[in-house]
C-alpha positions as a printed Julia matrix, in Angstrom:
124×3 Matrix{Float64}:
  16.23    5.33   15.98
  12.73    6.72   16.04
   9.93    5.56   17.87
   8.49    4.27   14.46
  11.58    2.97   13.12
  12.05    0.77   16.27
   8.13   -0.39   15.86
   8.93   -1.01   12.25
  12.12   -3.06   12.83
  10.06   -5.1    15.62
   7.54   -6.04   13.42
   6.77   -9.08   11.4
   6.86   -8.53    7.6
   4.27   -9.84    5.82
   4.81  -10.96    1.7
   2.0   -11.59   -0.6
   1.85  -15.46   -0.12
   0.51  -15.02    3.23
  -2.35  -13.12    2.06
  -2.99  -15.79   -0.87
  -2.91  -18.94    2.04
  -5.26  -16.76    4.26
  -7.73  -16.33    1.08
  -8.14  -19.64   -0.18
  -9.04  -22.22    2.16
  -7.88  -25.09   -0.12
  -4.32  -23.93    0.01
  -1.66  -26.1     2.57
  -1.35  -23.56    5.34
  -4.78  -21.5     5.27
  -5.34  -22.02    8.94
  -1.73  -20.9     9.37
  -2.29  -17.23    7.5
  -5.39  -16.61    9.04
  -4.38  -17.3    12.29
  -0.96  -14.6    12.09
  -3.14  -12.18   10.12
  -5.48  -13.0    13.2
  -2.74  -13.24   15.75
  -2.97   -9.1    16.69
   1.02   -9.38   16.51
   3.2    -6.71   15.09
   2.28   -6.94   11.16
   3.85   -4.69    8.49
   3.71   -4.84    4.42
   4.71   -2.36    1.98
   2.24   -1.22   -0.65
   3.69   -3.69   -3.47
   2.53   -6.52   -1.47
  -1.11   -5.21   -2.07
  -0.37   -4.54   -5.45
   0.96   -8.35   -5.72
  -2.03  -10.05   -3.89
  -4.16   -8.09   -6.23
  -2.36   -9.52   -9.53
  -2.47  -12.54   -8.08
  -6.31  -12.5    -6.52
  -7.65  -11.75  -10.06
  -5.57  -13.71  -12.52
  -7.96  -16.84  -13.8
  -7.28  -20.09  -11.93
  -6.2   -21.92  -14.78
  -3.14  -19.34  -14.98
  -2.04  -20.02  -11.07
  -4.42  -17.23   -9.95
  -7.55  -17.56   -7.45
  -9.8   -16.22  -10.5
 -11.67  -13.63   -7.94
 -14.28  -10.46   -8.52
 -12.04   -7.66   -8.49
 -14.61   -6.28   -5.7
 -14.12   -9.08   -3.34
 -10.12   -8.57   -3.59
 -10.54   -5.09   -2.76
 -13.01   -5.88    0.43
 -10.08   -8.41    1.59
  -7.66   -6.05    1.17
  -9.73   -3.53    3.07
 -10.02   -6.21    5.82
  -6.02   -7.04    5.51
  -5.3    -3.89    6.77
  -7.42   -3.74    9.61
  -4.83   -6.16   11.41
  -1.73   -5.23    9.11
   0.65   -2.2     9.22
   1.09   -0.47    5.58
   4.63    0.95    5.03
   5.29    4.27    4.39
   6.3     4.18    0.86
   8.56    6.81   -0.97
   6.19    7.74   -3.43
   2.93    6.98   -1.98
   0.67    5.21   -5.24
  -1.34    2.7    -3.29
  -4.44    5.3    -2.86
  -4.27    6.43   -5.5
  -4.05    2.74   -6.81
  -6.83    1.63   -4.91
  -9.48    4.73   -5.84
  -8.24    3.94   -9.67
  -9.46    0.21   -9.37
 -12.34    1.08   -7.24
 -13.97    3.53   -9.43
 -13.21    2.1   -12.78
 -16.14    0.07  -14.81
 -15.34   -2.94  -16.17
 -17.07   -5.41  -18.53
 -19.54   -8.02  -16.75
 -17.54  -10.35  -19.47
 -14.44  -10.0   -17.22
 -15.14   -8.49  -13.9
 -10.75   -7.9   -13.79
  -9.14   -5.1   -14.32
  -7.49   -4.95  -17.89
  -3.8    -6.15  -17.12
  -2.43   -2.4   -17.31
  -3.82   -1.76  -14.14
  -3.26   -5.43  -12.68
   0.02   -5.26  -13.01
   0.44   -1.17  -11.97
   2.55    1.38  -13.32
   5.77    3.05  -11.22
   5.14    6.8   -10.56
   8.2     8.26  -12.02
């Protein structure tokens, strides 16, 4: 096994509900999050769980969502992967992803991205 692969399978996964505990400090195990994202262990995710925590960051509140800016979702996920791994990904969208949702204007009515984007589209 490679030198990355063996990093890789040392590592400590992390899925999308650890980013949404580490982002809203009313949720059960907030402290928790923060303190792994914190921790300076071995952290990995792949690209979808960016793409998740984004859905998930910007969908209202009163649909199960934290109802952020689109702009402060970005700057956490910015600051996510100061301490977290990304993935290598086959087909390698998340930039691409990213620069899309970063440059695009959206109505002050609804600072989030129209649900085409949200949701992303598989590079086929």
């Amino acid at each position: 096994m490679s030198s990355t692969g063996t990093a890789i399978a040392e590592s400590l996964l992390v899925d999308t509900n650890i980013l949404i505990e580490a982002t809203d400090t009313r949720r059960r195990f907030h402290r928790d999050a923060t303190a792994l994202i914190e921790s300076g262990g071995a952290l990995v995710f792949p690209a979808q769980v960016i793409r998740e925590y984004l859905v998930v960051a910007t969908r209202p509140v009163i649909a199960n969502g934290l109802g952020m800016l689109l702009g402060d979702a970005l700057e956490n996920v910015r600051e996510f992967r100061k301490t977290i791994r990304l993935l290598p990904e086959e087909r390698p969208v998340l930039p691409a992803f990213l620069r899309l949702l970063a440059h695009t204007l959206f109505g002050s009515a609804d600072p989030r991205p129209p649900s085409f984007i949200r949701y992303g589209r598989s590079c086929r």
